[in-house]
DRENTORKOL-3810 file (N, C-alpha, C; in nm, 4 decimals):
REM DRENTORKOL-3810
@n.u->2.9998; n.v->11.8903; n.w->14.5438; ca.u->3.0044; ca.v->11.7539; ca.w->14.4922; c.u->2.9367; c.v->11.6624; c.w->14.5949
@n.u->2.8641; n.v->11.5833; n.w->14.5481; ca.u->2.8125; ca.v->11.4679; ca.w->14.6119; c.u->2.8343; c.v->11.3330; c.w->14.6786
@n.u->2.8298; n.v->11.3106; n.w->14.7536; ca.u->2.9093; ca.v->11.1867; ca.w->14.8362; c.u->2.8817; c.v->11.0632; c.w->14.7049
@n.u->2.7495; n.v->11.0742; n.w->14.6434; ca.u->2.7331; ca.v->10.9696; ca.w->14.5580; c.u->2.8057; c.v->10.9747; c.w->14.4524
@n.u->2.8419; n.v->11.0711; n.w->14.4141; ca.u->2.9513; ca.v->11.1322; ca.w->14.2725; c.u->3.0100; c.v->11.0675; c.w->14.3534
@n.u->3.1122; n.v->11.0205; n.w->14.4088; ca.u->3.2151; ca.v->10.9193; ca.w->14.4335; c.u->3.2400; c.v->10.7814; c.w->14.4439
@n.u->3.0837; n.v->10.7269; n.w->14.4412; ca.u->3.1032; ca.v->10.6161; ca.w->14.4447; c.u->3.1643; c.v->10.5489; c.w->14.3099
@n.u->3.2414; n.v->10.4373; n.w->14.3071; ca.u->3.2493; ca.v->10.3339; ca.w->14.2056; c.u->3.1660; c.v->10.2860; c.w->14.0875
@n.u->3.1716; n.v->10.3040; n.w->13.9938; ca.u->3.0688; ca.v->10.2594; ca.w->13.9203; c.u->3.1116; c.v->10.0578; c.w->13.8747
@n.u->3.0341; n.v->10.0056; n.w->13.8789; ca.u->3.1127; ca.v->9.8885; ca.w->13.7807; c.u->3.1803; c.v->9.9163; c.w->13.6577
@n.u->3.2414; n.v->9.8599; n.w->13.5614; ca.u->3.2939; ca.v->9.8456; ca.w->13.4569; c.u->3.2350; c.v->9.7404; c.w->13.3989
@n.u->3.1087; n.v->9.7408; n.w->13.3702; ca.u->3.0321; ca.v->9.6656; ca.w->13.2842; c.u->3.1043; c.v->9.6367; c.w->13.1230
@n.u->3.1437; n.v->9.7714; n.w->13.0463; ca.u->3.1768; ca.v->9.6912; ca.w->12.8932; c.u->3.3339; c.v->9.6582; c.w->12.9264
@n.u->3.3963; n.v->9.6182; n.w->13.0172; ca.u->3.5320; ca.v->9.5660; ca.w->13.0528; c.u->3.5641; c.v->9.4017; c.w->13.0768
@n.u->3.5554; n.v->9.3458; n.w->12.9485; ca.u->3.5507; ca.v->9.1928; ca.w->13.0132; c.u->3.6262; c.v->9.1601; c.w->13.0896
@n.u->3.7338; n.v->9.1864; n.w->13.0605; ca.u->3.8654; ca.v->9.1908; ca.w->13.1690; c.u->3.8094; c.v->9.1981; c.w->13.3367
@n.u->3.7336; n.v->9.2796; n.w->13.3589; ca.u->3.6959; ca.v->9.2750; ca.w->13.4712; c.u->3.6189; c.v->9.2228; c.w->13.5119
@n.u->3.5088; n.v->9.1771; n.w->13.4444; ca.u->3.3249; ca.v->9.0840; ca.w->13.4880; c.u->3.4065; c.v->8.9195; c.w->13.6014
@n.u->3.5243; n.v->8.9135; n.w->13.5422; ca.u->3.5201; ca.v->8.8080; ca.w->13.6391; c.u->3.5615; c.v->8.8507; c.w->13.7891
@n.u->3.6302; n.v->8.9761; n.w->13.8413; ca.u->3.6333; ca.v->9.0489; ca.w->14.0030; c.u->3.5122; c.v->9.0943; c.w->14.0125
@n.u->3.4374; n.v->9.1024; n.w->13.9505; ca.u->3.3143; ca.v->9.2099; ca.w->13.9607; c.u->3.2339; c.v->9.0544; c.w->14.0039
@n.u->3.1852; n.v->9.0022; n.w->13.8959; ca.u->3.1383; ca.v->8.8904; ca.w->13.9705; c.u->3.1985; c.v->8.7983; c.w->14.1047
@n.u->3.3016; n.v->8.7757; n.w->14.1111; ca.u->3.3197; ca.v->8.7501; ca.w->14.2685; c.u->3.3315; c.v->8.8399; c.w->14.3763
@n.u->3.3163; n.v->8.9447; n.w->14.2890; ca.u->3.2821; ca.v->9.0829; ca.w->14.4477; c.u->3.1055; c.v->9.0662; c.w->14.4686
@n.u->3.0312; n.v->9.0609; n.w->14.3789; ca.u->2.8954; ca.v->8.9670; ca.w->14.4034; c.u->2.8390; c.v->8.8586; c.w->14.4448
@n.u->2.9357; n.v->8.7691; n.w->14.4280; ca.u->2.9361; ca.v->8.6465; ca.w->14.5069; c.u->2.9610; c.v->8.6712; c.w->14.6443
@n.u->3.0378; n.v->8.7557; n.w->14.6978; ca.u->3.1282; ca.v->8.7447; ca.w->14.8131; c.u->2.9735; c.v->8.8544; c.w->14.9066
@n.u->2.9102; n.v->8.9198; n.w->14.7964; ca.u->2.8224; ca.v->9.0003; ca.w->14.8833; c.u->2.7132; c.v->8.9436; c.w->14.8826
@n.u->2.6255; n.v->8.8832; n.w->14.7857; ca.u->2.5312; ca.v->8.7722; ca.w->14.7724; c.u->2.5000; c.v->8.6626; c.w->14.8479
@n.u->2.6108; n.v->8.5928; n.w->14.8048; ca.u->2.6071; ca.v->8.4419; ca.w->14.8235; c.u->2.5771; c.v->8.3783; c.w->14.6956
@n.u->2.5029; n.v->8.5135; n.w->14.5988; ca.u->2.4956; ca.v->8.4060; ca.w->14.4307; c.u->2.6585; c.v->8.3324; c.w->14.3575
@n.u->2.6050; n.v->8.2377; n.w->14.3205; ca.u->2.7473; ca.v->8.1730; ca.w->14.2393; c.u->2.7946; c.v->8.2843; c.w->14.1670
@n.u->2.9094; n.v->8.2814; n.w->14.1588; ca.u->2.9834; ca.v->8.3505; ca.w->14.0669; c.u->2.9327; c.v->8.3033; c.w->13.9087
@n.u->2.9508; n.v->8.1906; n.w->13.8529; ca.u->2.8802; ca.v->8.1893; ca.w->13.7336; c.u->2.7376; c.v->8.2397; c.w->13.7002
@n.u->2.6801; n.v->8.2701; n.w->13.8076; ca.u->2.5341; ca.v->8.3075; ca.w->13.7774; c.u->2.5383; c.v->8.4592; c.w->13.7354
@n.u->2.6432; n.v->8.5125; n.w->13.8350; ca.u->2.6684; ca.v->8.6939; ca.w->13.8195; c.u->2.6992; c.v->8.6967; c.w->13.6939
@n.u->2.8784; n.v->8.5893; n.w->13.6223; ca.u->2.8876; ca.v->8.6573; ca.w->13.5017; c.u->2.8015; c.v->8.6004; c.w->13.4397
@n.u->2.7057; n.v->8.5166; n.w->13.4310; ca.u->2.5789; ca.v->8.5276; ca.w->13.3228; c.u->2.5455; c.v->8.6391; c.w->13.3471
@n.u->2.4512; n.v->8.6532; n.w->13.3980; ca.u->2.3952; ca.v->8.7901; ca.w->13.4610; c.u->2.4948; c.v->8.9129; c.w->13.4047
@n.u->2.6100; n.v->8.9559; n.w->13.4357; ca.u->2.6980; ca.v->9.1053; ca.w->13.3781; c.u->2.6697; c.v->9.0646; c.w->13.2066
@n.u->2.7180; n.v->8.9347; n.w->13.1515; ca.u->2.7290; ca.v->8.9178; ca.w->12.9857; c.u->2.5847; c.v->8.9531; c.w->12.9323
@n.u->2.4864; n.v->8.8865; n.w->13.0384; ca.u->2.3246; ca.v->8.9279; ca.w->12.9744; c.u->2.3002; c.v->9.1200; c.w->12.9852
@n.u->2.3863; n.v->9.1524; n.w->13.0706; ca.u->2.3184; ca.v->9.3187; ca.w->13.0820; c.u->2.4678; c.v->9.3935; c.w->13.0086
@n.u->2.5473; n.v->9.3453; n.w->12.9611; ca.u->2.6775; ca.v->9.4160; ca.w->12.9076; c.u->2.6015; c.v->9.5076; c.w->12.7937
@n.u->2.5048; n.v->9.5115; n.w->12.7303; ca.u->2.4550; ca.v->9.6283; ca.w->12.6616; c.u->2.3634; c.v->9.6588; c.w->12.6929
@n.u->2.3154; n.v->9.6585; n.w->12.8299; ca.u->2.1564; ca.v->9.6665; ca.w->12.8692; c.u->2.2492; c.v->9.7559; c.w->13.0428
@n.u->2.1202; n.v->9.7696; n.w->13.0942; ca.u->2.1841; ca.v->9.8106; ca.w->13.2347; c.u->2.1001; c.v->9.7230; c.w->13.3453
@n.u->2.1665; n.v->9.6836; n.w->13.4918; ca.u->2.1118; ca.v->9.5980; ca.w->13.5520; c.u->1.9871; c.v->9.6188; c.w->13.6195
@n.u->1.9410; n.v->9.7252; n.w->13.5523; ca.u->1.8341; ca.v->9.7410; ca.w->13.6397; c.u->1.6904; c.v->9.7780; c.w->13.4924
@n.u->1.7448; n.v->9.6754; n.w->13.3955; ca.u->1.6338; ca.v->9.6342; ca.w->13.2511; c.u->1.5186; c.v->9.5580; c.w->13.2774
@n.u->1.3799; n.v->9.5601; n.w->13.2629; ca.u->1.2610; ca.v->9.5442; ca.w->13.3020; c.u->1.1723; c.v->9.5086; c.w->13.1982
@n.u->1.1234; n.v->9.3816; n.w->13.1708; ca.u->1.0533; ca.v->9.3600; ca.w->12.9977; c.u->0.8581; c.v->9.3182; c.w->13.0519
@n.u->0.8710; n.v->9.3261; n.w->13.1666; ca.u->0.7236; ca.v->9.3021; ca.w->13.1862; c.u->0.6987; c.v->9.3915; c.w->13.3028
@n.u->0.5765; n.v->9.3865; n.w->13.3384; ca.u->0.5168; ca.v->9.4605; ca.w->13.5052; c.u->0.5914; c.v->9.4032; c.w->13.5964
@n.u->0.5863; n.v->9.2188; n.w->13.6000; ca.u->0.6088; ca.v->9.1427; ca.w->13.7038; c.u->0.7633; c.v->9.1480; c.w->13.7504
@n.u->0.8602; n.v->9.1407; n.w->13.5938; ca.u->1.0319; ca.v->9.1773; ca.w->13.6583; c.u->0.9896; c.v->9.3100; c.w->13.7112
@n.u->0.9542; n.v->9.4373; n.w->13.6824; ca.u->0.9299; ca.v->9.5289; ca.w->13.7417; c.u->0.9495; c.v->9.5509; c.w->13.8733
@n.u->0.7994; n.v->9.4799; n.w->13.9188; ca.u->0.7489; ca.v->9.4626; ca.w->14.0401; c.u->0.8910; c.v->9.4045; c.w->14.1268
@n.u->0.9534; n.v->9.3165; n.w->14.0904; ca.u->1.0205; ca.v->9.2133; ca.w->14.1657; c.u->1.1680; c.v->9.3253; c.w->14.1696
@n.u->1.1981; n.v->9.4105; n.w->14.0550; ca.u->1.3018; ca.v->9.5030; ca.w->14.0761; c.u->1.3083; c.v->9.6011; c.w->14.1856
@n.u->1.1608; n.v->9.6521; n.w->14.1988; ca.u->1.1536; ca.v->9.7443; ca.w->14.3205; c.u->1.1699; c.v->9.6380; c.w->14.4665
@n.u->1.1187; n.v->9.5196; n.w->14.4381; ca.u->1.1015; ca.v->9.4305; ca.w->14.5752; c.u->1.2439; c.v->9.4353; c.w->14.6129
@n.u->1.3327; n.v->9.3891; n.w->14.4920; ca.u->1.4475; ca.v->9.3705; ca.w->14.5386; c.u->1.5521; c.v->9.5218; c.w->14.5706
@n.u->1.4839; n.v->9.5830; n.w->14.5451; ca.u->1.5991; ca.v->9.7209; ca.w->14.5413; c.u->1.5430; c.v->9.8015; c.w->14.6932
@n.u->1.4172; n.v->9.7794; n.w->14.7492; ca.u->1.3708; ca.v->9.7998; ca.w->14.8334; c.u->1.4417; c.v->9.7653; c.w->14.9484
@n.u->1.4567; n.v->9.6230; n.w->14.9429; ca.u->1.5435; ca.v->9.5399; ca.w->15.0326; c.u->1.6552; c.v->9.5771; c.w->15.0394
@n.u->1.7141; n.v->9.6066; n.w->14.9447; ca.u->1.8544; ca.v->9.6764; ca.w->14.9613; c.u->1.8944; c.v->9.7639; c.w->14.9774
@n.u->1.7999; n.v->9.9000; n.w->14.9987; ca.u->1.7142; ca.v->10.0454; ca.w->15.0418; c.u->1.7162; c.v->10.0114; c.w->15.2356
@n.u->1.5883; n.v->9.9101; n.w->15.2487; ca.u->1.6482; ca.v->9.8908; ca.w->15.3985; c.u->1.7145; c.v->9.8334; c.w->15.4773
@n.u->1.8137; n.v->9.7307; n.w->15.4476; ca.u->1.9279; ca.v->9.7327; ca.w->15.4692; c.u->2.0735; c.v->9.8114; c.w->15.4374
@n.u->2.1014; n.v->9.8960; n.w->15.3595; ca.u->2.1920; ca.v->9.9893; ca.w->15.3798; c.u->2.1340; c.v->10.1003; c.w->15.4615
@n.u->2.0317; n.v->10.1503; n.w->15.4547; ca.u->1.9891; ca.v->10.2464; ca.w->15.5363; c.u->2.0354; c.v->10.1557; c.w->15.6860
@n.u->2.0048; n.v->10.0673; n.w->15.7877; ca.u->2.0378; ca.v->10.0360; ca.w->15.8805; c.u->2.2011; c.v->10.0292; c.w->15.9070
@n.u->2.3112; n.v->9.9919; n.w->15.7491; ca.u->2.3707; ca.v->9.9755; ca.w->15.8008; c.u->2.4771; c.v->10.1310; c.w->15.8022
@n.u->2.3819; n.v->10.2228; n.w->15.7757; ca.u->2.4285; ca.v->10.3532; ca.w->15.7739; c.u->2.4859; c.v->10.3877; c.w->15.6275
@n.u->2.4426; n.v->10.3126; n.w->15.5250; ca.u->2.5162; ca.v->10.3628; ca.w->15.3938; c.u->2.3986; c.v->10.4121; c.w->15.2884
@n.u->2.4459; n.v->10.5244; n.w->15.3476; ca.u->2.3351; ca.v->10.6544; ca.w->15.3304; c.u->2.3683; c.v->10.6668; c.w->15.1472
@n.u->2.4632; n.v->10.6879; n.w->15.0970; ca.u->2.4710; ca.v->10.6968; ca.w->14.9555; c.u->2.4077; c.v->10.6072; c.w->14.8283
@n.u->2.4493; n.v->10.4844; n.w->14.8852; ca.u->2.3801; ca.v->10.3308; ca.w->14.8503; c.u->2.2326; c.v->10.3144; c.w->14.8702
@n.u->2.1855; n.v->10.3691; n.w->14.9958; ca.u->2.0428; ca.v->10.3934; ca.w->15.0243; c.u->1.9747; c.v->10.5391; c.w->14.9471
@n.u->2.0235; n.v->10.5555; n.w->14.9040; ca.u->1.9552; ca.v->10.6922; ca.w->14.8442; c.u->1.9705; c.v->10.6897; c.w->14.6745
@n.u->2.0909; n.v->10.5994; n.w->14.6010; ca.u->2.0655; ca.v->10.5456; ca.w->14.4834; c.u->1.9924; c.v->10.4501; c.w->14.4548
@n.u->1.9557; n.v->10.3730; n.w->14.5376; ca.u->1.8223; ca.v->10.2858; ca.w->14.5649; c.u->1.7269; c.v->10.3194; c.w->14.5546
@n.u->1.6556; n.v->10.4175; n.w->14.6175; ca.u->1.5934; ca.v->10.4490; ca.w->14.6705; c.u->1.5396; c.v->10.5532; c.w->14.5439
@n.u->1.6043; n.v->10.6496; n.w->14.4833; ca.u->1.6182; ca.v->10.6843; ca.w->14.3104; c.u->1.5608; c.v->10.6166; c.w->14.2467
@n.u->1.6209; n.v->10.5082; n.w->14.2442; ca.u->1.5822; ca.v->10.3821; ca.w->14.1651; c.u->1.4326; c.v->10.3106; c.w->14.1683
@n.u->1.3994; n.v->10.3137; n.w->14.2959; ca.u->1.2532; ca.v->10.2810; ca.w->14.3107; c.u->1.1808; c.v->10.3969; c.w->14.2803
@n.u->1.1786; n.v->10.5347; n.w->14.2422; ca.u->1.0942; ca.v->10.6000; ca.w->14.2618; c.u->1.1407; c.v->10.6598; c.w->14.0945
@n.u->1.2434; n.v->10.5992; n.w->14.0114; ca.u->1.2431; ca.v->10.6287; ca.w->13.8935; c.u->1.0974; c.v->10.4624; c.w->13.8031
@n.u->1.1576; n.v->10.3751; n.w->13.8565; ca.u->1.0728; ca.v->10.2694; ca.w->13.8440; c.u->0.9067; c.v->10.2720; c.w->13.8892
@n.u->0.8583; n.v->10.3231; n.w->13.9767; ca.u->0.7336; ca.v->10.3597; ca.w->14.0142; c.u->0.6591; c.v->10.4257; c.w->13.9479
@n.u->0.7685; n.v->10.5511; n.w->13.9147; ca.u->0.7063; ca.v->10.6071; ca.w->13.7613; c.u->0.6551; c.v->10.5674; c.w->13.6565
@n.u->0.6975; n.v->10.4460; n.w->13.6466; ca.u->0.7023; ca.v->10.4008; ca.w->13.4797; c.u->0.5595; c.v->10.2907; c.w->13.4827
@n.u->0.5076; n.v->10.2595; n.w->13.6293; ca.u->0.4060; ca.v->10.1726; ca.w->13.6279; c.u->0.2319; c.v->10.2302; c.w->13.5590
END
């Protein structure tokens, strides 16, 4: 089993929850909490990592990149390596 098989997933179709989920984003961000649950209600049947042009694209890897090398520094090797998935499932698709 995989260290990443353990991580947490969100509970995206759980309304009950979008409002801890969004202030566990806030608290890691700095984005408003109302911006997140916009943001969870806009992807509640979509997934957060949905792409309708090149340019969100582009800006998905920018941002997932960033968050690729900062967990890698801060040693969170699991987080950095679903990232890191993520950019190279997205790269594909260009």
């Amino acid at each position: 089993m995989s260290r990443v098989s353990k991580l947490e997933r969100f509970p995206l179709g759980k309304p009950g929850k979008q409002k801890a989920i969004a202030q566990f984003l806030q608290a890691l961000t700095g984005k408003g909490e109302d911006t997140w649950l916009e943001t969870l209600n806009d992807y509640r049947h979509d997934n957060l990592y949905a792409w309708h042009t090149p340019g969100e694209r582009s800006r998905l890897v920018g941002t997932l990149t960033n968050l690729a090398e900062i967990t890698h520094k801060a040693g969170l090797r699991s987080i950095t390596s679903e990232a890191e998935k993520m950019i190279r499932e997205l790269r594909a698709k260009e």
